[in-house]
Residue, then its C-alpha position, 0 to 999 in steps of 0.5 A: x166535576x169534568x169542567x173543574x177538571x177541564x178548568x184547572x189543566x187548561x189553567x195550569x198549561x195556559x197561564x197568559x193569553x198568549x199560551x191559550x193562543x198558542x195551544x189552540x194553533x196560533x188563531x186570532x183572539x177573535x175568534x176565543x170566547x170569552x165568556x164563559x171564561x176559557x177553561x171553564x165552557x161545557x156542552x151546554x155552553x156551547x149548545x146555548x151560544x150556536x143555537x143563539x145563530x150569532x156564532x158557530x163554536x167548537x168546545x176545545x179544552x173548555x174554550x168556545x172556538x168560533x170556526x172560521x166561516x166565509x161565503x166562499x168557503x160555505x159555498x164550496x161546503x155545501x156543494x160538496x155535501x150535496x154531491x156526498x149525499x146524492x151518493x151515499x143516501x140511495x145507497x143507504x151508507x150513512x150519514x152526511x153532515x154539515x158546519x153545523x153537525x158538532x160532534x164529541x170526538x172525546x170528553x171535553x173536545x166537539x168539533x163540527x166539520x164543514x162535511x162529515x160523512x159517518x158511515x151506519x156501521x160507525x152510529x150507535x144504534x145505527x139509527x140518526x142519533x137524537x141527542x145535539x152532540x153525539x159521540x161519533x167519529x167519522x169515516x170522513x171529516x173535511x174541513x173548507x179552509x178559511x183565512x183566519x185558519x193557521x197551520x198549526x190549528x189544522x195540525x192539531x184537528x186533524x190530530x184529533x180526527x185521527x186519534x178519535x178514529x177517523x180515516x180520512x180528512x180533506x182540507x179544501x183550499x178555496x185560493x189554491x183550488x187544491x184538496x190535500x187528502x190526509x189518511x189515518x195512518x200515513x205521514x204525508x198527504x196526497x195533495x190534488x189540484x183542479x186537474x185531477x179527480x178525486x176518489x175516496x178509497x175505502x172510506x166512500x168507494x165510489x165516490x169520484x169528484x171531478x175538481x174542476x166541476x166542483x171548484x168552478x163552483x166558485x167562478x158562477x156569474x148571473 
């Protein structure tokens, strides 16, 4: 009954190709799914295509939305995930996710954050949830900008974090060796470069990282 729902506005709203391109932020063909046919994907759909490990999907108005993906951006994710966990985990705060940790913001919308931290208060049952797509809404969502990610698609995440009640969002960019810090509630963001260091406020008090240590992670030679 929901996909039908999902089917018959997506195909009401996105009548060409070019439509569904447009409403998803201006990103590649390439990265859209064609089967099961836009519009009409579910949960289960994407369950059955990450867990084939050929691509990594989010769940968009009934679209299968390949993230975009690269070595250096895995490399900068998962840096900062260690660095998140080695701090919230002795202090028991939560819970630190990774690319691969889709959550449900709202019926129909699952997105996956390169790095997500949820606070325990935040869990139902405050307890690490069982099921593969749990409804969750993040006190962090950061996203590792890829070349294939536009400006319009981050517009819209960032949306969608904040609407689904979400605090703050990072997006790392790996060219620019810049974080800019988006906070729920604020027009503009905060944008720092590897000079600076980086402290999460509310949401992970605390917790400072050092972006020049963390951005040389991308210049390591043997």
């Amino acid at each position: 009954m929901a996909t039908a729902v999902v089917e018959s506005s997506v195909t009401a709203e996105t009548p060409t190709l070019q439509d569904l391109v447009d409403r998803l932020g201006g990103i590649p063909l390439s990265r859209i799914l064609a089967k099961p046919a836009p519009g009409s994907a579910n949960e289960a759909d994407l369950l059955q295509v990450n867990a084939s490990k050929r691509r990594l999907c989010e769940l968009v108005d009934g679209v299968l939305v390949e993230k975009a993906v690269g070595l250096r951006e895995s490399l900068l994710a998962l840096a900062l995930g260690a660095l998140l966990r080695d701090f919230v985990r002795p202090r028991k705060l939560g819970l630190v996710t990774g690319a691969d940790g889709t959550i449900r913001l709202f019926p129909g919308l699952v997105r996956a954050p390169d790095v997500a931290f949820t606070s325990w208060g935040r869990v139902p049952g405050r307890c690490v949830p069982v099921e593969p797509v749990p409804q969750l809404a993040p006190d962090l969502a950061v996203e590792v900008l890829s070349p294939s990610n536009t400006k319009a698609e981050m517009v819209r995440k960032r949306r969608e974090y904040f609407e689904a009640g979400v605090e703050v969002v990072w997006l790392i960019d790996p060219e620019e060796r810049t974080v800019a810090v988006y906070e729920r509630g604020q027009d503009q963001p905060r944008v720092l470069d590897q000079s600076q260091t980086l402290a999460c406020g509310n949401a992970l008090t605390g917790f400072h990282l050092v972006l020049a240590d963390f951005f040389a992670e991308l210049d390591e030679r043997a």
